[in-house]
Each structure stands twice: as structure tokens, then as C-alpha cells.
mmCIF entry with sequence, helices, sheets and N, C-alpha, C, O atoms, coordinates in Angstrom:
data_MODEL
# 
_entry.id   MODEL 
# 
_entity.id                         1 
_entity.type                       polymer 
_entity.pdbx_number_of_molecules   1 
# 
_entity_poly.entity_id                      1 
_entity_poly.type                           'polypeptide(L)' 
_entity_poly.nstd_linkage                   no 
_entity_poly.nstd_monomer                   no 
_entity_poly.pdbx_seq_one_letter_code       
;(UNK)(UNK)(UNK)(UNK)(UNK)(UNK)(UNK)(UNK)(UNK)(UNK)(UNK)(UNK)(UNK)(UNK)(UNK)(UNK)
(UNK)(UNK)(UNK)(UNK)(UNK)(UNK)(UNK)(UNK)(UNK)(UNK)(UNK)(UNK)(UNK)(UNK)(UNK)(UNK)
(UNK)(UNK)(UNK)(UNK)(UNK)(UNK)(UNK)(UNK)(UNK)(UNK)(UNK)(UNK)(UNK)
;
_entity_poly.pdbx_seq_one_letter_code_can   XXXXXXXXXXXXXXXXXXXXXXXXXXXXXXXXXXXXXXXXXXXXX 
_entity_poly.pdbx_strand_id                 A 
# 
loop_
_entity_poly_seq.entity_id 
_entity_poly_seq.num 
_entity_poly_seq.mon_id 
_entity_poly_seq.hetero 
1 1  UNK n 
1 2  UNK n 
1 3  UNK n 
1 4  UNK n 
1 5  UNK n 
1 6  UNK n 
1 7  UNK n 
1 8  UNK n 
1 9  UNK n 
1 10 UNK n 
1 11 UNK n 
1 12 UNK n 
1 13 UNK n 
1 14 UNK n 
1 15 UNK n 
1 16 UNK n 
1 17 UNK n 
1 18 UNK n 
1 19 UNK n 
1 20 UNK n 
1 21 UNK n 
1 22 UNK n 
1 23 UNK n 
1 24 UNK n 
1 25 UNK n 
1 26 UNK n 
1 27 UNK n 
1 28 UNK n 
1 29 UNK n 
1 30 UNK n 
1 31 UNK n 
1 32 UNK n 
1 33 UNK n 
1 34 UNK n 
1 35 UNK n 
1 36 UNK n 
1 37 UNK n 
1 38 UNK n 
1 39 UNK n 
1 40 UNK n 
1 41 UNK n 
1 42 UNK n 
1 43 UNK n 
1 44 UNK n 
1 45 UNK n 
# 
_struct_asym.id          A 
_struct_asym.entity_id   1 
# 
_struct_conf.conf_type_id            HELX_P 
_struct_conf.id                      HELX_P1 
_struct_conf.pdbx_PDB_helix_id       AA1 
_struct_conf.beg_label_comp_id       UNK 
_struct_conf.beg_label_asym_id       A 
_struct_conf.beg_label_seq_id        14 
_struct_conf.pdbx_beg_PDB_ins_code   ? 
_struct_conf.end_label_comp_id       UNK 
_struct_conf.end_label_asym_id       A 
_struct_conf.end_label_seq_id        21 
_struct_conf.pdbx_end_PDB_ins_code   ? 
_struct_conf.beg_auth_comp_id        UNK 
_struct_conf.beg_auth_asym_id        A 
_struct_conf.beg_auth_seq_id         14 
_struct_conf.end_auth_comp_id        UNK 
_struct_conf.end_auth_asym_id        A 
_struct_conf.end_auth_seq_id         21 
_struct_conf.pdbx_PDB_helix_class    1 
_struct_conf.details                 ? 
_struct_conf.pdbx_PDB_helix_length   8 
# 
_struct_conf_type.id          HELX_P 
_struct_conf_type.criteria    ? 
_struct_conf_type.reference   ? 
# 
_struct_sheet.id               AA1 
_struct_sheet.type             ? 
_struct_sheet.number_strands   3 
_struct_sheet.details          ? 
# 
loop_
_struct_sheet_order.sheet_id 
_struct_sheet_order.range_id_1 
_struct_sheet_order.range_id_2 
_struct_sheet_order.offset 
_struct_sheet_order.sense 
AA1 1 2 ? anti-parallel 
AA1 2 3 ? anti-parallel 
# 
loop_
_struct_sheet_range.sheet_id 
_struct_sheet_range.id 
_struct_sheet_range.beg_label_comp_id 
_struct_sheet_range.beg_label_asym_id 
_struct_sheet_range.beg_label_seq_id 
_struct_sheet_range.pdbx_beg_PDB_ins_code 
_struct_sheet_range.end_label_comp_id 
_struct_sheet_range.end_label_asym_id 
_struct_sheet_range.end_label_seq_id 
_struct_sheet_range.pdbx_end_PDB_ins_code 
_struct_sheet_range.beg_auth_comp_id 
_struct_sheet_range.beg_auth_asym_id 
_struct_sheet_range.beg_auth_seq_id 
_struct_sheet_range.end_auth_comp_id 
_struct_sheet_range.end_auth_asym_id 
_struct_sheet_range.end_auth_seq_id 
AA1 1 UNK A 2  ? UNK A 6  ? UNK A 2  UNK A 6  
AA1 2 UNK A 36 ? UNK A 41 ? UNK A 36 UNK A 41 
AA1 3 UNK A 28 ? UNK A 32 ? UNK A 28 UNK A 32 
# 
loop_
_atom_site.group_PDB 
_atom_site.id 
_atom_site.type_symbol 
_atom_site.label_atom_id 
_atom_site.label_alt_id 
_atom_site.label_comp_id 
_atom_site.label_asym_id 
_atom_site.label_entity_id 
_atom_site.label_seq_id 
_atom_site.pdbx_PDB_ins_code 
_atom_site.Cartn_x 
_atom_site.Cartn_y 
_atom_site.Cartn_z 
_atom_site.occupancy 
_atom_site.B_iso_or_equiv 
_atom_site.pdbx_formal_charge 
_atom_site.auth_seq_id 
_atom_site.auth_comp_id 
_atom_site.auth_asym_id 
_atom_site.auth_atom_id 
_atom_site.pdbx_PDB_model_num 
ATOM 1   N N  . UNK A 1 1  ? -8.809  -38.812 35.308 1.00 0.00 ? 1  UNK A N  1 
ATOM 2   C CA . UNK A 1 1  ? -8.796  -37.507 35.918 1.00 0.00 ? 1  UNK A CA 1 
ATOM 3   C C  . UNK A 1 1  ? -7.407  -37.276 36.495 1.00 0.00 ? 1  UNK A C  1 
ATOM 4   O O  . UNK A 1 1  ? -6.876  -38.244 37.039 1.00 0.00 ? 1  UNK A O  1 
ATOM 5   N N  . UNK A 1 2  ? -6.701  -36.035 36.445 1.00 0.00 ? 2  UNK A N  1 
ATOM 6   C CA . UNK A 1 2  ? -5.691  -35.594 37.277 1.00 0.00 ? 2  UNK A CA 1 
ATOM 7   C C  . UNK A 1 2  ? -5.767  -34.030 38.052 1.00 0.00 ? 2  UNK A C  1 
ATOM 8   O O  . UNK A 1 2  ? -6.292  -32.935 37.845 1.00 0.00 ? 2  UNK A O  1 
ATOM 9   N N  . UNK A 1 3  ? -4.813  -34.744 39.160 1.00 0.00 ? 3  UNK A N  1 
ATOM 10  C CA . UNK A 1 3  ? -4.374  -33.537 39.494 1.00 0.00 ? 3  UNK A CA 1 
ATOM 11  C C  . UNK A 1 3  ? -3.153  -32.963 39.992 1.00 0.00 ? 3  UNK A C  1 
ATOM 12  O O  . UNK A 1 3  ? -2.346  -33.716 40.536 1.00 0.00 ? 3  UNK A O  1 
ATOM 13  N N  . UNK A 1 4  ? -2.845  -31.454 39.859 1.00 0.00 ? 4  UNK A N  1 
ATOM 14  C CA . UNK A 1 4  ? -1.014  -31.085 39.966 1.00 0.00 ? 4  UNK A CA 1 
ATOM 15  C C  . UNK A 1 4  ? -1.506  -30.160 41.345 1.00 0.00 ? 4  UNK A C  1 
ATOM 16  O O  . UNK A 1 4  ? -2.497  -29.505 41.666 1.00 0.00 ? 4  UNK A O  1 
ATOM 17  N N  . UNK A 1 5  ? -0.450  -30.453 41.825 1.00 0.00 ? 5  UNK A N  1 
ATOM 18  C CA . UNK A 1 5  ? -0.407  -29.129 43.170 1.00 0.00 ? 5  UNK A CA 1 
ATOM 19  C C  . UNK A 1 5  ? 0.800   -29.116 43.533 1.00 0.00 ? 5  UNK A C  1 
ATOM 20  O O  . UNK A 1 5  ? 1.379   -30.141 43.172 1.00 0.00 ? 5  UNK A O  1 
ATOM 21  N N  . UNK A 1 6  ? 1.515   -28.316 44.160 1.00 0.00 ? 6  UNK A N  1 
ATOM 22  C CA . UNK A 1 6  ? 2.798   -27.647 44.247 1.00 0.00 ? 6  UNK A CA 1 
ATOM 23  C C  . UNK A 1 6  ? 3.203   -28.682 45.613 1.00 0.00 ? 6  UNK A C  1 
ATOM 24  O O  . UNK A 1 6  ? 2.510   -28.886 46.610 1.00 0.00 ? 6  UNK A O  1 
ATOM 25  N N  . UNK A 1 7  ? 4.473   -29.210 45.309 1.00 0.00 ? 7  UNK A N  1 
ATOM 26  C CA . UNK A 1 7  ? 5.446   -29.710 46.791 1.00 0.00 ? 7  UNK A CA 1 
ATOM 27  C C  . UNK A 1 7  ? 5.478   -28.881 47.645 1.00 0.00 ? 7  UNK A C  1 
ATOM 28  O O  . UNK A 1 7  ? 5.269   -27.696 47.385 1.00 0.00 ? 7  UNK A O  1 
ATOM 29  N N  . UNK A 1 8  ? 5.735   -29.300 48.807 1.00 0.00 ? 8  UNK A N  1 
ATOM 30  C CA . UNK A 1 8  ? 5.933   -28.280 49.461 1.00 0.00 ? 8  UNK A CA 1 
ATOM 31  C C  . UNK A 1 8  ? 5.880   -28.676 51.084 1.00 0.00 ? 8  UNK A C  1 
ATOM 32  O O  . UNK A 1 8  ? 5.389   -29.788 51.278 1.00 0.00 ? 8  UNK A O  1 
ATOM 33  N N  . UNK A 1 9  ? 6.265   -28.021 52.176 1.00 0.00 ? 9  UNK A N  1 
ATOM 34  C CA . UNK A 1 9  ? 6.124   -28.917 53.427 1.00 0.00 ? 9  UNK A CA 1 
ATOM 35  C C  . UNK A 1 9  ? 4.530   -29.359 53.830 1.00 0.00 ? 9  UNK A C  1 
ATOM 36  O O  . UNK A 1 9  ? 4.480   -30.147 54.774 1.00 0.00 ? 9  UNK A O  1 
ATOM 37  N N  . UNK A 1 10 ? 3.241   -28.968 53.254 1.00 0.00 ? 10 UNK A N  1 
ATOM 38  C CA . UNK A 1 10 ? 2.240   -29.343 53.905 1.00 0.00 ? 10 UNK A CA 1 
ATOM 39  C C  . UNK A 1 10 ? 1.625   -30.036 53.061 1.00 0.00 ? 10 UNK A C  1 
ATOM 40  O O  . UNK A 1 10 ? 0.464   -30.384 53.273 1.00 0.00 ? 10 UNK A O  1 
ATOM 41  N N  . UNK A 1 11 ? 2.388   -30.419 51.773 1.00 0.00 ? 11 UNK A N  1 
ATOM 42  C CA . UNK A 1 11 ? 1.902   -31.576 50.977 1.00 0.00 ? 11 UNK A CA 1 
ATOM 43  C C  . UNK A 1 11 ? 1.582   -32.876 51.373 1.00 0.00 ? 11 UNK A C  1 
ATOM 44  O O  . UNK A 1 11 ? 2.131   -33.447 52.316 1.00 0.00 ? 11 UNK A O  1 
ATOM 45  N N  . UNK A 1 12 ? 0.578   -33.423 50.571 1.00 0.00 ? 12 UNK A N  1 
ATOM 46  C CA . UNK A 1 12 ? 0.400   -34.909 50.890 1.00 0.00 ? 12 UNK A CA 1 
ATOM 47  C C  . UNK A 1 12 ? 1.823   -36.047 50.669 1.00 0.00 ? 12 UNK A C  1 
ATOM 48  O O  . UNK A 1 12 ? 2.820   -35.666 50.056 1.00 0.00 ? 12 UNK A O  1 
ATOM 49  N N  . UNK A 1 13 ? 1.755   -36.966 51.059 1.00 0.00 ? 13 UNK A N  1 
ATOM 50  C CA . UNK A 1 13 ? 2.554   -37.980 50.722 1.00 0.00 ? 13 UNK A CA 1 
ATOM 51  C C  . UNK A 1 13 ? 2.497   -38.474 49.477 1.00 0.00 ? 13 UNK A C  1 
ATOM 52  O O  . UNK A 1 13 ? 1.418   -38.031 49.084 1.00 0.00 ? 13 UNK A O  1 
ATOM 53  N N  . UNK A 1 14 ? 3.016   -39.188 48.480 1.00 0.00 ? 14 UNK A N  1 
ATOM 54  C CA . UNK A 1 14 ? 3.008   -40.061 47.445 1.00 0.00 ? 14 UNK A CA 1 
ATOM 55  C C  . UNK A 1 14 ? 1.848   -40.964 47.981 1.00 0.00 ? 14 UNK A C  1 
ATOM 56  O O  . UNK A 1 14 ? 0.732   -40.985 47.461 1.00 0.00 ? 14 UNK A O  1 
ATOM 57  N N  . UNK A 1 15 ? 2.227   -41.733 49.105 1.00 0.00 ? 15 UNK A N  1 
ATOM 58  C CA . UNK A 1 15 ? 1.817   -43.057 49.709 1.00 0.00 ? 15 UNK A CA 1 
ATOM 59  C C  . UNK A 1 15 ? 0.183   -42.164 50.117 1.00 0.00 ? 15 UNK A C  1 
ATOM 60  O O  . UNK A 1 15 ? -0.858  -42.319 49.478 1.00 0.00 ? 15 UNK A O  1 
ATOM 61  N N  . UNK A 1 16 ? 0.302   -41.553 50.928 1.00 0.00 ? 16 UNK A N  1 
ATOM 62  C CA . UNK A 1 16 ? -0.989  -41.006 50.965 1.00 0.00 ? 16 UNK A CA 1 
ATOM 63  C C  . UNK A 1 16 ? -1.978  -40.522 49.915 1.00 0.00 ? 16 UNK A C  1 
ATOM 64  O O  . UNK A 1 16 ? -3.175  -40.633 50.181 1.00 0.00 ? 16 UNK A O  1 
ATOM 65  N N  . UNK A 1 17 ? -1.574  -39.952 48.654 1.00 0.00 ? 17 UNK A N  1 
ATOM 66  C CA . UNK A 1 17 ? -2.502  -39.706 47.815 1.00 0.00 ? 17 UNK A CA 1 
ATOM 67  C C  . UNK A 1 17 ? -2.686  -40.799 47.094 1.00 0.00 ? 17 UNK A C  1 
ATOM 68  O O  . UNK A 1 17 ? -3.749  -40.760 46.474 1.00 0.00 ? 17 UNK A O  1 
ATOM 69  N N  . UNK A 1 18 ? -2.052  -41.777 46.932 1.00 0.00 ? 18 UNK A N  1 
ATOM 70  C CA . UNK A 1 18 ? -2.230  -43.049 46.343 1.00 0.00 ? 18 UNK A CA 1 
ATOM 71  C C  . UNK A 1 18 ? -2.993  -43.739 46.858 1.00 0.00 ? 18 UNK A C  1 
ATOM 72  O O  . UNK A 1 18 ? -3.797  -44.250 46.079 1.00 0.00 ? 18 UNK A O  1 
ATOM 73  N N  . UNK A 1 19 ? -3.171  -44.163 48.579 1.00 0.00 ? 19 UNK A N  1 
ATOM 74  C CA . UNK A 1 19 ? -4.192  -44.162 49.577 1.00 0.00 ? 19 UNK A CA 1 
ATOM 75  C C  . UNK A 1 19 ? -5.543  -43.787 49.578 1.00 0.00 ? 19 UNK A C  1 
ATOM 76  O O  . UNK A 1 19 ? -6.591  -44.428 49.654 1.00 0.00 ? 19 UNK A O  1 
ATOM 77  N N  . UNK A 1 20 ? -5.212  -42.342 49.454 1.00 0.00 ? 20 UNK A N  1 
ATOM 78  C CA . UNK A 1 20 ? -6.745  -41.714 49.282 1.00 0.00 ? 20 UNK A CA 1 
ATOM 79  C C  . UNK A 1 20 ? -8.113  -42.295 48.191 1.00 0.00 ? 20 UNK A C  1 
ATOM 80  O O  . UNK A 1 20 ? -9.290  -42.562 48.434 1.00 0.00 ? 20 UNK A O  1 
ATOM 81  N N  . UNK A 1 21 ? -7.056  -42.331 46.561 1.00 0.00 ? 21 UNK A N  1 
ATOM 82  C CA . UNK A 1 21 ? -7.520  -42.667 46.003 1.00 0.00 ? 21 UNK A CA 1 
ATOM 83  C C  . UNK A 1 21 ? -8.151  -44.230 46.055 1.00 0.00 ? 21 UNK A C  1 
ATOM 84  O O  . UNK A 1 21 ? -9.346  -44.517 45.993 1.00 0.00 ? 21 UNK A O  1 
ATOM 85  N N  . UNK A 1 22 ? -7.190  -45.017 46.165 1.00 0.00 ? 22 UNK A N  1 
ATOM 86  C CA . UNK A 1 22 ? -7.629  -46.372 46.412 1.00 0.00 ? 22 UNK A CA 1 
ATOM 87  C C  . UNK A 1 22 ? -8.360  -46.977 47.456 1.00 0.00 ? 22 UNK A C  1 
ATOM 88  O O  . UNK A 1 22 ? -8.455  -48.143 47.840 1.00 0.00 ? 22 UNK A O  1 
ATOM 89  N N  . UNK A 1 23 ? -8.862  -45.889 47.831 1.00 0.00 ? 23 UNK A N  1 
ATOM 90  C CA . UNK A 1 23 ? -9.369  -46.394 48.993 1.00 0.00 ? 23 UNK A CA 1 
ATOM 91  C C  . UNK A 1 23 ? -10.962 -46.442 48.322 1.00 0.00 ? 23 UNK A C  1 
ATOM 92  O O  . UNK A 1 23 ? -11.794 -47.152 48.887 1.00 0.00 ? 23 UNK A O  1 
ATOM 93  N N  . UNK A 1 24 ? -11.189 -45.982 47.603 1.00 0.00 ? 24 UNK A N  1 
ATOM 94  C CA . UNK A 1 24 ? -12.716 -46.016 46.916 1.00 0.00 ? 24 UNK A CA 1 
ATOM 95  C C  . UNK A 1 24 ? -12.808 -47.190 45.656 1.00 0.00 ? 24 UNK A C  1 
ATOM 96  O O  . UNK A 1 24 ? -13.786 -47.491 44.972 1.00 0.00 ? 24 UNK A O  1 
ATOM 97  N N  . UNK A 1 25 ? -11.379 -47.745 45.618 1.00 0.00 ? 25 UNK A N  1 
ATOM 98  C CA . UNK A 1 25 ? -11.187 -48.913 44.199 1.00 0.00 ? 25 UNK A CA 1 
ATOM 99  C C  . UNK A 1 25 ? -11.006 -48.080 43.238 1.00 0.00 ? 25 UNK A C  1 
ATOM 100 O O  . UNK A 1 25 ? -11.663 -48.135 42.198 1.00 0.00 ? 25 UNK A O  1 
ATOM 101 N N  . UNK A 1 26 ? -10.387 -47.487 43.393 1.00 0.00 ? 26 UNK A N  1 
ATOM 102 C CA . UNK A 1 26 ? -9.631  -46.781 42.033 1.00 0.00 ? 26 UNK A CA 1 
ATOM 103 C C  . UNK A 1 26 ? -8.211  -46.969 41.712 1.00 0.00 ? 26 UNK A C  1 
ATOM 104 O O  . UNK A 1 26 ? -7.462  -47.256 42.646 1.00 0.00 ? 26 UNK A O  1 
ATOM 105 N N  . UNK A 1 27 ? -7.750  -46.853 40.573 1.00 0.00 ? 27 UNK A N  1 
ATOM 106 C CA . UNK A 1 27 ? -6.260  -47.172 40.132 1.00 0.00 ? 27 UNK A CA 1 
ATOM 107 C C  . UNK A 1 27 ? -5.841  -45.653 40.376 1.00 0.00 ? 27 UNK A C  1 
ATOM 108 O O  . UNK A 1 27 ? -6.645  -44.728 40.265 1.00 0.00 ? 27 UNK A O  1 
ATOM 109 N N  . UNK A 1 28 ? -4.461  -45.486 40.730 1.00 0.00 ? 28 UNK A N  1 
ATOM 110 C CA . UNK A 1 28 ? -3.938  -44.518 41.001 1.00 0.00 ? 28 UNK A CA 1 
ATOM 111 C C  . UNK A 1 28 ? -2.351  -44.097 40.705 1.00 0.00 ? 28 UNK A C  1 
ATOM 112 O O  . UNK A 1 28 ? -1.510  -44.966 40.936 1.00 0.00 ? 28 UNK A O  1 
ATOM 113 N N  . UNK A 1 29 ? -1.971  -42.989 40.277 1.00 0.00 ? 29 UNK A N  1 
ATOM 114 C CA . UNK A 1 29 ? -0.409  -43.110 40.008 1.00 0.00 ? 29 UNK A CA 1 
ATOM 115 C C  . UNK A 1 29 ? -0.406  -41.854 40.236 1.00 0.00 ? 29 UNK A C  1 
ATOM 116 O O  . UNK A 1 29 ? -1.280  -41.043 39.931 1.00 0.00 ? 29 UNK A O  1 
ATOM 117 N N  . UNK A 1 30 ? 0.937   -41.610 40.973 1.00 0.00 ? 30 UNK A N  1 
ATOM 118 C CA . UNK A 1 30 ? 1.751   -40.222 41.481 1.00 0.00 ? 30 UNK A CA 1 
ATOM 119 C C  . UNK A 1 30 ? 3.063   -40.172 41.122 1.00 0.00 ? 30 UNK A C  1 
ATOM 120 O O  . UNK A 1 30 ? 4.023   -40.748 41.633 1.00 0.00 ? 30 UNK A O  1 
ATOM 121 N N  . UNK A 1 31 ? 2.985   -39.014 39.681 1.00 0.00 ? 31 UNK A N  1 
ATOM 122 C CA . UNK A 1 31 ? 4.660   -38.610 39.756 1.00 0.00 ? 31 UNK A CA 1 
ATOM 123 C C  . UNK A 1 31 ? 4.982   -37.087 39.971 1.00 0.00 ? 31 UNK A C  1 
ATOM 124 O O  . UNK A 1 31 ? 4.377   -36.066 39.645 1.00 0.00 ? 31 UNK A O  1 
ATOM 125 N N  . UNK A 1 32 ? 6.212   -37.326 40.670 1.00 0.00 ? 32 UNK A N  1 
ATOM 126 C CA . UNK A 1 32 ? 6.733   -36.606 41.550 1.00 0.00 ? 32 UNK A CA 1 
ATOM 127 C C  . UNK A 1 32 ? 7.750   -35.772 40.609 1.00 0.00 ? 32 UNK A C  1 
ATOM 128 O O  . UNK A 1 32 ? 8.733   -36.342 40.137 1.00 0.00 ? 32 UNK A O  1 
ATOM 129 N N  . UNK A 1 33 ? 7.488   -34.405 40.347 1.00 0.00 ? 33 UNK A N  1 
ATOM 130 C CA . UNK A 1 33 ? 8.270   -33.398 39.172 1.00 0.00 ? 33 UNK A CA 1 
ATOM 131 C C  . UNK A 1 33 ? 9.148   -32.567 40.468 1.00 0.00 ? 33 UNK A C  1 
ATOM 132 O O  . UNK A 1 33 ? 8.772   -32.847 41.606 1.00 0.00 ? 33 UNK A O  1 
ATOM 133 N N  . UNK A 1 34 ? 10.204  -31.646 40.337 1.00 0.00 ? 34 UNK A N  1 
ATOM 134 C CA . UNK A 1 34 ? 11.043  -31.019 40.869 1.00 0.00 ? 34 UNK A CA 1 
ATOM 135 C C  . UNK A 1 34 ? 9.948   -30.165 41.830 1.00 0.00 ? 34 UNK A C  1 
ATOM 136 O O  . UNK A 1 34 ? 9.837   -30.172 43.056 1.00 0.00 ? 34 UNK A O  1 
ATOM 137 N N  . UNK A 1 35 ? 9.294   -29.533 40.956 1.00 0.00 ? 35 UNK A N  1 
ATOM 138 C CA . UNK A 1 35 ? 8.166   -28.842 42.037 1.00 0.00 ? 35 UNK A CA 1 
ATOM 139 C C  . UNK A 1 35 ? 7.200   -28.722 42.596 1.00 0.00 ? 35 UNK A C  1 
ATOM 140 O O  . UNK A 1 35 ? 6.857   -27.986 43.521 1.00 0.00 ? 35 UNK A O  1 
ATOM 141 N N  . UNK A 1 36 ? 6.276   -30.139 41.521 1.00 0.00 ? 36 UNK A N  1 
ATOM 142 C CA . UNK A 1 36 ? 4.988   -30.441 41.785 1.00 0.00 ? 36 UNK A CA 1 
ATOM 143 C C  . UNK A 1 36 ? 5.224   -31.808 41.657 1.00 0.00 ? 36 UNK A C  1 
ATOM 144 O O  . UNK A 1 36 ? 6.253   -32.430 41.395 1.00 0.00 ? 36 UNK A O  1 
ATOM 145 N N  . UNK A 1 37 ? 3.483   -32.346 42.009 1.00 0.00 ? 37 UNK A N  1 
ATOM 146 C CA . UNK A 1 37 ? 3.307   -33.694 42.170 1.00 0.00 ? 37 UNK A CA 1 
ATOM 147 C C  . UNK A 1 37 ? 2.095   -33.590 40.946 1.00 0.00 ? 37 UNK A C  1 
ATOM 148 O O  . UNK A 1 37 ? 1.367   -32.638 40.661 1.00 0.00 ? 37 UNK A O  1 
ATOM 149 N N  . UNK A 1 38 ? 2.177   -34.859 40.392 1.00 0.00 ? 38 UNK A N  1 
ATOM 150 C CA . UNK A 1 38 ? 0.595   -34.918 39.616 1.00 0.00 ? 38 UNK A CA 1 
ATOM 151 C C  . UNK A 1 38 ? -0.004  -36.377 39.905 1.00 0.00 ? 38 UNK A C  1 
ATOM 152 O O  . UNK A 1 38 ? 0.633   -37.420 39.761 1.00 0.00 ? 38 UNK A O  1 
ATOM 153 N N  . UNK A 1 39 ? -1.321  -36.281 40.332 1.00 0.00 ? 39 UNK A N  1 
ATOM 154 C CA . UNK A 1 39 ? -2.358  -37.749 40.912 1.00 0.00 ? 39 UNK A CA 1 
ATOM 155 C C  . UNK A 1 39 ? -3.015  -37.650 39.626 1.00 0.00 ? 39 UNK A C  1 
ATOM 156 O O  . UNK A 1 39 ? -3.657  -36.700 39.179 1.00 0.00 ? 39 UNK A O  1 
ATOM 157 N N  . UNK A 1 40 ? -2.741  -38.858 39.055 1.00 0.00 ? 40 UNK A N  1 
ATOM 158 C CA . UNK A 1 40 ? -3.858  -39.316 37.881 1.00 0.00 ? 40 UNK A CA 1 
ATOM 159 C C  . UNK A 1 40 ? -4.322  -40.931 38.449 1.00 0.00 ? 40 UNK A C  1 
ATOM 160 O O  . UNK A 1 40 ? -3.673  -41.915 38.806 1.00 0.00 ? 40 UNK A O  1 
ATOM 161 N N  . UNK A 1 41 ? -6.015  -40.574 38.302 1.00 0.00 ? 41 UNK A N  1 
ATOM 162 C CA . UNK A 1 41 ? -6.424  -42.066 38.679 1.00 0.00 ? 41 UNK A CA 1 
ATOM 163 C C  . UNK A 1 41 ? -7.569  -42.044 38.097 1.00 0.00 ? 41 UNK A C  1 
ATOM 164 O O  . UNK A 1 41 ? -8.228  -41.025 37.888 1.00 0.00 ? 41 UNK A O  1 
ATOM 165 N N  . UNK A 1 42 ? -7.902  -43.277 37.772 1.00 0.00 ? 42 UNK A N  1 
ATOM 166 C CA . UNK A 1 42 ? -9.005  -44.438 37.215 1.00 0.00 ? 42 UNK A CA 1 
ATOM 167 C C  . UNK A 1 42 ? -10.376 -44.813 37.431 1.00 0.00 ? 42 UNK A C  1 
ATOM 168 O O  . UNK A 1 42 ? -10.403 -44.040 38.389 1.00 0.00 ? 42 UNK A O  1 
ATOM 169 N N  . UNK A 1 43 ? -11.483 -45.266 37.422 1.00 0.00 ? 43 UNK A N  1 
ATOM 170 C CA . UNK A 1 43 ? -12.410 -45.939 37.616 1.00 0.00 ? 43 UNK A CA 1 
ATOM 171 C C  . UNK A 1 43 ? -11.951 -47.065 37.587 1.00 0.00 ? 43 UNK A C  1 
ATOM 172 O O  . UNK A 1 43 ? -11.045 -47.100 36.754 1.00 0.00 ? 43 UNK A O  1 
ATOM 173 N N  . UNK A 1 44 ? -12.163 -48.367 38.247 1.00 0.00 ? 44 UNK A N  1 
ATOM 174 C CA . UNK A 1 44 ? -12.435 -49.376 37.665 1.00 0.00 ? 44 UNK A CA 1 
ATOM 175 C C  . UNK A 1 44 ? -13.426 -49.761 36.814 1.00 0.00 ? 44 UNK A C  1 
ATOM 176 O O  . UNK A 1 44 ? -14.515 -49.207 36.961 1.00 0.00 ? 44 UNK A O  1 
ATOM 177 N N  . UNK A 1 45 ? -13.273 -50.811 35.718 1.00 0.00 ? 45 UNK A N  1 
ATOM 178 C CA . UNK A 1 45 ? -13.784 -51.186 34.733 1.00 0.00 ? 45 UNK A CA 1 
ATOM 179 C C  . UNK A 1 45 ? -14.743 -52.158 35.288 1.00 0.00 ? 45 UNK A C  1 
ATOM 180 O O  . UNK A 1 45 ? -15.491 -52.785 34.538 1.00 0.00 ? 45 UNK A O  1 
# 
């Protein structure tokens, strides 16, 4: 699953949405584009 949402000052952190996710045991990755961010993460197997 992913998701994109716009940078911006009331955005989440990298570290925080990576957080969020893993916090339920999920794999997680955040890259960071000029204007947006995109969270794609996992189930574990």
C-alpha cells in the first residue's frame, strides 16, 4: 500500500511516518520528492 501527500510545514516527519507504520510490524519506506513525500509499507509475511 502507498501513500503521497504534499511537504509542507505541518507534515509528518520521515522518522515519524516510518514510526507510525512500524509500530504495528510492518515494513516501511519513505521517499522524499521536491514536493511530496510517498509511505509505501508491507505486511509482514
Amino acid at each position: 500500500m502507498a501513500i503521497v501527500g504534499e511537504r509542507g510545514g505541518g507534515a509528518p516527519t520521515e522518522s515519524e511516518l516510518i514510526r507510525r507504520a512500524s509500530r504495528y510490524g510492518w515494513g516501511a519506506n519513505v521517499e522524499l520528492l521536491p514536493d511530496y513525500w510517498l509511505l509505501t509499507w508491507w505486511a509482514p509475511r
